[in-house]
Structures are given as structure tokens and as C-alpha cells.
C-alpha angles and dihedrals in degrees: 000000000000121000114216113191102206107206101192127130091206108096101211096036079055096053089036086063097042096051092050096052101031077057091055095044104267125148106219133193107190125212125201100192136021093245087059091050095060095050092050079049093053085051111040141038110238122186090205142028126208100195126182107202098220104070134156104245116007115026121231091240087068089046099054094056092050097044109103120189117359116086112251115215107191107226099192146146081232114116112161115119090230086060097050091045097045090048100048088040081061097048122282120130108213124010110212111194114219123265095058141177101249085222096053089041083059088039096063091045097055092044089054098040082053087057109043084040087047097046087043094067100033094050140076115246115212136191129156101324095333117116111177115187109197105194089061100036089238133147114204110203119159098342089305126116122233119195115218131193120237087263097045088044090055101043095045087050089053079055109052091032078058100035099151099036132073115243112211115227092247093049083048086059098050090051091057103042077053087051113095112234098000084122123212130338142173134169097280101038084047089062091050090054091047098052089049089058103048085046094046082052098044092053093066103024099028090217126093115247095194137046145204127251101205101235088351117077136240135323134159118267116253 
């Protein structure tokens, strides 16, 4: 299930958009204010951002230039070409003007979750030494091959598609019963996997590459 993170002052724009996409299976998080955003941002892992751009706090525009890894579709009364260019320069990915069709609004999601979901298997993820290459199941670390299994493939991948954030157990969970053929996970098994990964990586490099949030979940180490 994907989690959509809406970023829009206007109350009823805002329950407008999480009816639509709670209907059509969507997990959602709201944010009210820009500064709000950044902090839900800060705590969970999101695969896709609706961002107005006029927010109390921190403007969109700001948002949009912190924001690492989930695709960001503007969803804005702006309608200047100036505005549309400067945001996707910055790095949105799609730019939608209000007032907008609720089934082209679902269209363009589902184009830019494809993507980001498309460009995540075929390429190589990178971070500090580590190379993972998912279609192979194969981990790359000084020159040295590390086999993984499917789960550890997919875990490891969350991670380094999420390097500076910290992934809750249970959103660790939701990306790999998304992943297709992670098989099946649950909190203690997740551990296990885990375990099996720091130890696969500290056997060639002698550091470890994740840590533990007490109570929390994983994240790479920085």
C-alpha cells in the first residue's frame, strides 16, 4: 500500500484529497503547514508528496528543494508558467493547477509511483562504498560480492532508497509486502534479516553499515 503525505492549508481541499485516495487504497499522513510537513518528513518514510505551494511556515517551494527520494506532484492555484518551471527545475516532478479532475489528479499519481517504483529495480543504489544491485540480488563492498537473499535484497534497497531517514519497523513492513517477491515478513523475522545483513557487510568491511532506533526502527549509518 502506497503512503501519500498531502501538504495543503485548505481544510476541505485537504479532506477532498484524503477520501479520494483512502477509497482507492492509499495510506495518507496530512500536513497543515509547511513547518508540519517537514517534521512528518523527518519521522516517516512516504512514496509520494502532494504539496501546495502556499503554506503557513515553511513555503512549498522550500519543501520542495529538501525533500530526497518520493516523487513530489504540486498541487497549486498557481498557474504562471514561471511558477511551474521554477518548481519542477527544483524537483518536482509534476506540477497539477487547482481546480483539478479527481481522476487526473489519480492518473498522475499512479504514473509517478510507476516511475519511481520502475527506476528503483533497474538501477544501481549507492551509499558510501555499498553498491546493491537488486535485480541480482547482489551487494558490491570494496570490490567484493555479497550475495543477498530476495528479503535482504528488499530491505537493504528501502534503506538505501531512504538513506538519511529512519524506517519504522512497521513501514518496513508495508514496503516489503509491496515488494514483489520479498516474501513474507513480519517483526521478528525482520530482525533476523536484518541481523543477517549487518553481519553479510561486516564481514567484508568490518564496520556496520545500519543502526538501530531504540523503539523506533533502521536507518544507515551516517
Amino acid at each position: 500500500m502506497a503512503k501519500i503525505l498531502i501538504v495543503e492549508d485548505d481544510v476541505s481541499i485537504q479532506q477532498m484529497i484524503t477520501e479520494l485516495l483512502q477509497r482507492h487504497g492509499f495510506s495518507t499522513d496530512c500536513a497543515y503547514s509547511g513547518t508540519e510537513a517537514l517534521l512528518l518528513l523527518e519521522r516517516d518514510v512516504y512514496d509520494l508528496i502532494l504539496l501546495d505551494l502556499v503554506l503557513p511556515g515553511v513555503s512549498g517551494e522550500a519543501i520542495i528543494e529538501r525533500v530526497n527520494g518520493a516523487p513530489i506532484i504540486v498541487l497549486s492555484a498557481k498557474v504562471s508558467v514561471d511558477d511551474k518551471v521554477n518548481c519542477l527545475l527544483a524537483g518536482a516532478n509534476d506540477y497539477l493547477t487547482k481546480p483539478f479532475y479527481a481522476d487526473e489528479l489519480l492518473a498522475r499519481i499512479e504514473v509517478q509511483l510507476r516511475l519511481n517504483n520502475n527506476s528503483a529495480q533497474i538501477g544501481t543504489l549507492r551509499y558510501k562504498g555499498l553498491e546493491l544491485l537488486a535485480e541480482t540480488q547482489t551487494l558490491m563492498l570494496n570490490s567484493e560480492r555479497i550475495h543477498l537473499t530476495r528479503t535482504e535484497t528488499a530491505i537493504l534497497k528501502q534503506l538505501l532508497l531512504h538513506p538519511t531517514q529512519v524506517l519504522t519497523k512497521s513501514r518496513l513492513l508495508d514496503l516489503l509486502s509491496d515488494e514483489a517477491g520479498a516474501g513474507a515478513c513480519d517483526e521478528s523475522s525482520l530482525k533476523v534479516h536484518m541481523s543477517n545483513i549487518r553481519k553479510k557487510i561486516k564481514e567484508v568491511s568490518g564496520e556496520n553499515y545500519i543502526e538501530s532506533v531504540w523503539g523506533v526502527g533502521f536507518k544507515l549509518k551516517e
